[in-house]
C-alpha positions in Angstrom: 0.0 0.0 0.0 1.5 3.4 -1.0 2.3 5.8 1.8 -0.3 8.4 1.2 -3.4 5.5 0.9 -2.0 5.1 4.6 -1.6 8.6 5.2 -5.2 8.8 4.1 -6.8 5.8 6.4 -4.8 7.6 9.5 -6.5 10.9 8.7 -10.0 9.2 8.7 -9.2 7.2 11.5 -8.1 10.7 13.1 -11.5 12.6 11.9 -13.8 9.6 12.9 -12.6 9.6 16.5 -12.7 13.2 16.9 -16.1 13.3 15.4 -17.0 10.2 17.9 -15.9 12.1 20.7 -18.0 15.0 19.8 -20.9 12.7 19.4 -20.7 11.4 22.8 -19.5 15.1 24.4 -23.2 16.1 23.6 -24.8 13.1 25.4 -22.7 12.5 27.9 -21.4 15.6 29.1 -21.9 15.5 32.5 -19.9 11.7 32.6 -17.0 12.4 29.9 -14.6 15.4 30.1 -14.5 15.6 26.2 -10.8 17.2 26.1 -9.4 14.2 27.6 -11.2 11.8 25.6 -9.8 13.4 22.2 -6.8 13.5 23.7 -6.8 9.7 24.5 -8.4 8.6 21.7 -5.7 10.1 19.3 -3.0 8.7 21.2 -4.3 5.3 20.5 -5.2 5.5 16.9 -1.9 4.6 14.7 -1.0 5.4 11.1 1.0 1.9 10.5 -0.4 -0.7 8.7 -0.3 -4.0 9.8 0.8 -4.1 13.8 -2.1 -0.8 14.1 -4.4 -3.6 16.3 -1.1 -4.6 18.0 -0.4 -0.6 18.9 -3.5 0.6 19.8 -3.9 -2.2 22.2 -0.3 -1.5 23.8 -1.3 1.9 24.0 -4.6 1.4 25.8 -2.7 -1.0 28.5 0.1 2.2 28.9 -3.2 4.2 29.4 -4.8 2.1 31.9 -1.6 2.2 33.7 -1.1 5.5 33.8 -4.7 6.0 34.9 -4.7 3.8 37.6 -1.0 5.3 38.8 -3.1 8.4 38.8 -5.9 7.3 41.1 -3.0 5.9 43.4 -1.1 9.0 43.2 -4.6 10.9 44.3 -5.2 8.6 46.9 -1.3 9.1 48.3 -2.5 13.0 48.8 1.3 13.6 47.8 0.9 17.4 47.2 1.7 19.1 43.2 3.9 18.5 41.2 5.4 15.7 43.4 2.5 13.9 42.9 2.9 14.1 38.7 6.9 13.1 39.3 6.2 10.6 41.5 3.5 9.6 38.9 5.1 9.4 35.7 8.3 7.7 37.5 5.8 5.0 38.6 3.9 4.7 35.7 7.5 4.2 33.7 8.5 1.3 35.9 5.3 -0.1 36.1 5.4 0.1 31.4 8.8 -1.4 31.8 8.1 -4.1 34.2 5.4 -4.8 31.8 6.7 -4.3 28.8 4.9 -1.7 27.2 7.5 1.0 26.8 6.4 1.3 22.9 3.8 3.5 24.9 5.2 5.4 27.0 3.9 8.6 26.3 0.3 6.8 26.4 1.2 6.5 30.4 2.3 9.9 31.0 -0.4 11.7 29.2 -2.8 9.3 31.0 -1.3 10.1 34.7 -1.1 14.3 33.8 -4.6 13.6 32.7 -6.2 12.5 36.1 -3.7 14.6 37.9 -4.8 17.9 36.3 -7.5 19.0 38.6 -10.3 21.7 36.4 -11.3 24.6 38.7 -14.4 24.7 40.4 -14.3 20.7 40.5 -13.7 18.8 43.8 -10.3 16.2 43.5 -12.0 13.0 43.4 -15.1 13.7 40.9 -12.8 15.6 38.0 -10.1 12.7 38.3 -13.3 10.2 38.2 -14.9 12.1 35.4 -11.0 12.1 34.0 -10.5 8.4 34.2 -14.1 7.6 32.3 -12.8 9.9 29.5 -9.3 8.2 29.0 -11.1 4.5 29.5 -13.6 6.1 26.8 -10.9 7.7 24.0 -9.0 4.3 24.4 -12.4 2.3 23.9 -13.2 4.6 21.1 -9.6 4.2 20.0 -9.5 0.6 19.5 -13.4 0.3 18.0 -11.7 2.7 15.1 -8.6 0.5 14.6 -10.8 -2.7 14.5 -13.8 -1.4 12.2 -10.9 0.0 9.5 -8.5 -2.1 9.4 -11.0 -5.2 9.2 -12.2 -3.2 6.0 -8.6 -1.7 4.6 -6.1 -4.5 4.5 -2.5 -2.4 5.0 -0.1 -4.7 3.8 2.8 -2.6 4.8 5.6 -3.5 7.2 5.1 -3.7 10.5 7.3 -1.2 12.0 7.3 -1.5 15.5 7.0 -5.8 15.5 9.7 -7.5 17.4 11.0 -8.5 13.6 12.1 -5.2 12.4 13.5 -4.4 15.3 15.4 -7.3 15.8 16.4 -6.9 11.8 17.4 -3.1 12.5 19.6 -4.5 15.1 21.3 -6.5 13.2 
């Protein structure tokens, strides 16, 4: 597949989960901060071809962690920014120990997410309303992947499969 047919799919991946988002920003409001949810949902979306699936599933396990390291970091009432250090230091180790480094930046945007408190919100019920938008993007994320590339075969290399790398390294 040439590179701007994938270039292409990418962008209408892109469009289709920011127009999702806004689709469920008017229903749900009140549940899903929508700026998060774009955020998220972008981050898991992927314009390789064949390992996309493979990514944006990687991506959403960096995001959980980083979500989760965000709750604990909240519950830890370790005051700003230590709490965002101490957060994205976790959240690393916890990727490595895990392998999911290819995400990384999945986990820190995740933990600054549900750190980031909005004004005139209380702590717990914006980094609640935080957590259902990065769960949501990541959901929204990976439905995208699935229903295109289940449509659009990409036979392109797969550049972030444990074969390239191990051929770049040799």
């Amino acid at each position: 597949m040439s590179r701007n047919k994938m270039m292409l799919v990418y962008v209408a991946k892109c469009v289709s989960g920011v127009l999702l988002c806004s689709l469920l920003s008017i229903y749900f409001s009140e549940w899903i901060d929508y700026a998060w949810s774009l955020i998220s949902v972008v981050l898991v979306l992927s314009p390789e071809g064949k390992d996309s699936v493979e990514l944006a599933l990687t991506r959403i396990k960096a995001n959980l962690v980083g979500a989760s390291v965000g709750v604990l970091m909240l519950l830890s009432q370790i005051s700003w920014p230590w709490n965002l250090a101490a957060g994205a230091a976790l959240a690393l180790f916890i990727c490595d120990r895990l392998k999911l480094n290819a995400a990384a930046r999945s986990t820190l945007a995740a933990v600054i997410i549900i750190l980031l408190q909005a004004d005139g919100q209380t702590l717990w019920g914006s980094a609640i309303n935080r957590v259902g938008a990065v769960i949501t993007g990541c959901a929204l994320g990976l439905m995208i992947t699935f229903v295109f590339h289940s449509f659009i075969k990409l036979e392109t290399p797969a550049m972030n499969s444990e074969a390239t790398k191990k051929e770049r390294e040799a």
